[in-house]
Every structure is written in structure tokens, then in C-alpha cells.
C-alpha positions in Angstrom: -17.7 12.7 9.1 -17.2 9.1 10.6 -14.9 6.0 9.3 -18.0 5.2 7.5 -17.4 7.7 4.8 -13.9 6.4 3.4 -11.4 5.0 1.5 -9.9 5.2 -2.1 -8.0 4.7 -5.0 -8.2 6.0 -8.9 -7.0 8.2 -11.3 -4.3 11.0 -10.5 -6.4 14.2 -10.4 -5.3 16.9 -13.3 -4.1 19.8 -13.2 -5.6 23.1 -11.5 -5.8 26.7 -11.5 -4.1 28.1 -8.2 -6.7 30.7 -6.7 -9.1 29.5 -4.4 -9.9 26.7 -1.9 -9.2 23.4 -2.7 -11.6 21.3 -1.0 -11.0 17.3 -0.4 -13.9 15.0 0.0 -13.5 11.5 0.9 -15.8 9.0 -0.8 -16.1 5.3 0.6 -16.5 2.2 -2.2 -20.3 2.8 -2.7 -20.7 -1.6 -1.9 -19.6 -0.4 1.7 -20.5 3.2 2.0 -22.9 4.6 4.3 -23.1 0.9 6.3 -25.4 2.5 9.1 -28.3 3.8 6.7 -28.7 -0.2 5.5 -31.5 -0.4 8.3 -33.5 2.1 7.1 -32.4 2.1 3.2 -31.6 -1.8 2.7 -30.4 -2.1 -1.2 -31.0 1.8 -1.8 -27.8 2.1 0.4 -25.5 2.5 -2.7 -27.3 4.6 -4.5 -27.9 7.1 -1.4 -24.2 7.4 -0.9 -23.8 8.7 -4.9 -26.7 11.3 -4.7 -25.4 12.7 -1.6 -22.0 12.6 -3.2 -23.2 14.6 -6.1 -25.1 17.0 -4.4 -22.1 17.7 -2.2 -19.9 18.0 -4.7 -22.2 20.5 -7.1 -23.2 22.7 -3.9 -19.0 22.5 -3.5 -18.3 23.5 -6.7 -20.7 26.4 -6.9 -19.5 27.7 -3.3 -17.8 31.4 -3.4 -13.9 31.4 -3.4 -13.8 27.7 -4.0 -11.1 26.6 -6.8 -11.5 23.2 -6.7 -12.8 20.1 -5.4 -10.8 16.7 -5.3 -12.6 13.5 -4.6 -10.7 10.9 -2.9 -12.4 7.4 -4.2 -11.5 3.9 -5.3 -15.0 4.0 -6.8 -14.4 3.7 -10.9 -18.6 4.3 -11.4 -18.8 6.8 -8.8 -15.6 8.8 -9.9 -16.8 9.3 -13.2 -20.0 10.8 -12.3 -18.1 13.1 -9.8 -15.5 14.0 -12.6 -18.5 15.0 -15.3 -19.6 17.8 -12.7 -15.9 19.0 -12.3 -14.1 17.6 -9.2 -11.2 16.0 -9.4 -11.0 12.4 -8.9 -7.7 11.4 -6.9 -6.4 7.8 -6.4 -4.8 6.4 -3.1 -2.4 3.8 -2.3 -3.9 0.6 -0.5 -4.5 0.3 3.4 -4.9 2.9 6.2 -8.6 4.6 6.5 -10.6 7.8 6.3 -7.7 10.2 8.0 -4.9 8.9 5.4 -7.4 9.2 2.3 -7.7 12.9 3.5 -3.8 13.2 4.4 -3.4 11.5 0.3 -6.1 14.3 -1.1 -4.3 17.1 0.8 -0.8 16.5 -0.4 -2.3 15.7 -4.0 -4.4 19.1 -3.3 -1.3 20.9 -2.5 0.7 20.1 -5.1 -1.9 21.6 -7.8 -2.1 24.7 -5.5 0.5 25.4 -3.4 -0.8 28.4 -1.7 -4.4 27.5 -1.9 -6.5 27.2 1.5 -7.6 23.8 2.1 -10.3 22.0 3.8 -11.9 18.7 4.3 -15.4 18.3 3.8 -18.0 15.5 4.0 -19.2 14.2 1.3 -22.5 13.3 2.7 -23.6 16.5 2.8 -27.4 16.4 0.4 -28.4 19.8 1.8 -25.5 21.7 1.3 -26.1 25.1 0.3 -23.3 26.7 -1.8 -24.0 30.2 0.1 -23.5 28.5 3.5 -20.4 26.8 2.7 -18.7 29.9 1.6 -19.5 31.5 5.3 -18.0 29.1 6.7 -14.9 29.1 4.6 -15.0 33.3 4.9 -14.6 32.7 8.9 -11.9 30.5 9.0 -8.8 32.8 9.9 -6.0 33.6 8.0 -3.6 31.5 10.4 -3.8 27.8 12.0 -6.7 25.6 11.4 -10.6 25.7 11.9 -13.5 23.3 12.2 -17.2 23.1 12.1 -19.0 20.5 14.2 -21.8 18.5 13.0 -25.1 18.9 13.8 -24.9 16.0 16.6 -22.2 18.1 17.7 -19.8 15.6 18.4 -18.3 15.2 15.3 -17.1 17.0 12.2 -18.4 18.0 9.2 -15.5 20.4 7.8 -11.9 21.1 8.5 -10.0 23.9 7.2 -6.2 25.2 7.2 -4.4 28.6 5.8 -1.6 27.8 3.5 1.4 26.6 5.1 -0.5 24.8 7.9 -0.6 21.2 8.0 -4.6 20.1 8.0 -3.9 17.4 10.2 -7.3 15.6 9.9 -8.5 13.6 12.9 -12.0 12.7 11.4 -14.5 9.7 13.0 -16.5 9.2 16.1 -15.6 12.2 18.6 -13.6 14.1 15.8 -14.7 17.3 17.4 -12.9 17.0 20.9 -10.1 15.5 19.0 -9.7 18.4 16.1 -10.2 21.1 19.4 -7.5 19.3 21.3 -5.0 19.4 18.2 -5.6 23.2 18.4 -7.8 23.9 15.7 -10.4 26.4 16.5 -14.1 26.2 16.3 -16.4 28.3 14.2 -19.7 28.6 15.9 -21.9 30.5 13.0 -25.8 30.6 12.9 -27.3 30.1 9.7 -25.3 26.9 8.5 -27.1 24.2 9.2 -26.7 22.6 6.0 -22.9 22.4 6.0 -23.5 20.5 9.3 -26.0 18.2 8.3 -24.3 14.6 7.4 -26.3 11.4 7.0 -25.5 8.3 8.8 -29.0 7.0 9.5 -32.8 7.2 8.2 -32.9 9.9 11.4 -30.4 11.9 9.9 -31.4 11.7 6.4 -35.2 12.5 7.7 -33.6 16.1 9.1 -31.8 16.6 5.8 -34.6 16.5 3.6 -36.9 19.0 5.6 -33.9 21.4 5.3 -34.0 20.5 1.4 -31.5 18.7 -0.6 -30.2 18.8 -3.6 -31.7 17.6 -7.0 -29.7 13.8 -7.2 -31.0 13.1 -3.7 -34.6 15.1 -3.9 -35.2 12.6 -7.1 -34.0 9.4 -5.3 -36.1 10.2 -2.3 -39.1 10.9 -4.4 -38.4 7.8 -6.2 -37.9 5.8 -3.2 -41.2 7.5 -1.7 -39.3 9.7 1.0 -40.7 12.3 -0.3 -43.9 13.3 -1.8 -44.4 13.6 -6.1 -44.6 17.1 -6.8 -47.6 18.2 -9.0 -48.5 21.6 -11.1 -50.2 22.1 -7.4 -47.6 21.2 -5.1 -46.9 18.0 -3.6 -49.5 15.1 -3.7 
């Protein structure tokens, strides 16, 4: 997760049961999300950034032991779809960036459920595998704060903390030397790849789509001709 994923403002999230993880995803303005893909995507930008949103946020949702999913937007369009699957759609006062959106969510987060585990997650996430998601959360310990690195490896895809530690979000370029040197620990699990694949670029999204997104994104990219139709035979 870089600065390029942010920044909010909405309606105040409702209320939630308290068992499970709460999960916070950040979700730029969709005019200005996901700046880096505009090489490779040009005016498709916009509606990249939703279908990986979705996808994220459905994968989220269906995750074991997760109770909830807030998403942190100023986007009115984009909230709504992402309140008709389930999430909760939180609002944010003007100014700061990426790390106070997540700092707003959290708070918000904790006040629905107080002794929930949280994390931060990505929300440009299109492969994300519900299965996968719930390892990870399963490994982070029962004290302090965790973090998965992205695929690059120099960044971060999920932060996590126990109840009654402060997540403490340090997220953009070089989040993963920055989240190690605030103490959290690493989890270094095979078999995850999809919670570590984000999408900045037409690279990134290439890698993404051989691991196999999710259905908002998989129709986009057929659409857009990323990927190939799909016949009674196969693909054609």
C-alpha cells in the first residue's frame, strides 16, 4: 500500500457486532486513485480502482474470523457500491493523507468493537483469496503488532494489532523497513501470494490476473481485452 491508495470522507459507519476482526481499507477519490496505472490503463484508471475495491472488499468479507470491514473513502459512488456488499463506509475530516485515513478508520473501528483485532489492509488487492487472508490474520500473535510485506517486498500490504495495541500505521513507499523499525513483527507465510499482490502498474496488474482475480476485475479485464472471452470451450 503506497500514498497512492488514499484519502476520505463520508458517512459515519453503523453499528457492529463485536466478535471478530475489524479490518480498515483505505480508498482514494476514484478521479485520483491508482495515478501510476494511468500509463498503462489511461481513462480505465477509475474504474480499475472500484473493481479492485470490490473484490478486495468481498474476498474481506468472506475471510474466516473477520467481523467487519470499514472503508475509509470520500468517494459518494464508490461508497455505495462498497456499502451494498457489507463494509462499512467511514467518513474523514479534511487534510492529512493515507496514514491519518487509517489512524480515522481505526479509532472509528474501535469504537464499534472495542476488543476486536484490527488490521489495515489494501484495498487494491483483485486476487485476494478469502482463505489466504484468514492465514495470515491466524498468524498474527496474540500481543503487539504484525505485518505482511508486499510482493515487491518493500512495502506493505497488511498491518495488524491485538486489542489494546495501538496499529500505528506507517504505510507508503518503504512501509516495510518503517512498520519493522516501529517493532511490528513480520509474518513470512508461503501460500499467500494473493494477500501480497497490490496493483500500482500494468506490471503489477499483469501478475495479478495470472494468480486470478476476482469477478468485478476478471469482467473489466475481459471487457477491456486483458484477458481472453471465455467460451463453452475455454477461453478464445
Amino acid at each position: 500500500m503506497t500514498q497512492d491508495t488514499v484519502r476520505p470522507s463520508g458517512p459515519v459507519a453503523p453499528a457492529a457486532p463485536a466478535a471478530g476482526w475489524s479490518l480498515v481499507l483505505p480508498l482514494k477519490s476514484l478521479a485520483r486513485a491508482k495515478s501510476r496505472l494511468a500509463p498503462f490503463a489511461g481513462p480505465h484508471r477509475p474504474d480499475l480502482a472500484l473493481s479492485f475495491a470490490l473484490d478486495t472488499v468481498t474476498a474481506a468479507l468472506a475471510a474466516p474470523g473477520v467481523g467487519r470491514v470499514l472503508v475509509v473513502t470520500r468517494d459518494a459512488a464508490a461508497g455505495e457500491r462498497l456499502a451494498a456488499l457489507g463494509a462499512l463506509v467511514v467518513g474523514d475530516e479534511p487534510g492529512g493523507g493515507l496514514n491519518d485515513a487509517l489512524a480515522h478508520g481505526a479509532a472509528t473501528a474501535l469504537l464499534l468493537a472495542p476488543r476486536a483485532p484490527l488490521a489495515a489492509l489494501s484495498a487494491d488487492l483483485p486476487a485476494l483469496r478469502p482463505a489466504e487472508l484468514g492465514r495470515v490474520l491466524a498468524a498474527v500473535p496474540a500481543a503487539g503488532r504484525a505485518f505482511l510485506p508486499d510482493a515487491p517486498g518493500l512495502g506493505t500490504t497488511l498491518l495488524a494489532c491485538a486489542p489494546g495495541s495501538p496499529l500505528a500505521p506507517a504505510f507508503g513507499d518503504g512501509s516495510r523497513a518503517r512498520h519493522a523499525a516501529g517493532g511490528a513483527r513480520e509474518l513470512r507465510l508461503p501460500g499467500v501470494e494473493s494477500v501480497r499482490r497490490d496493483v500500482d502498474t500494468g506490471d503489477d496488474l499483469a501478475e495479478a490476473l495470472a494468480l486470478g482475480v476476482g469477478p468485478h476485475t476478471r469482467a473489466l479485464a475481459t471487457r477491456l481485452g486483458y484477458l481472453p472471452l471465455q467460451g463453452p470451450s475455454g477461453p478464445r
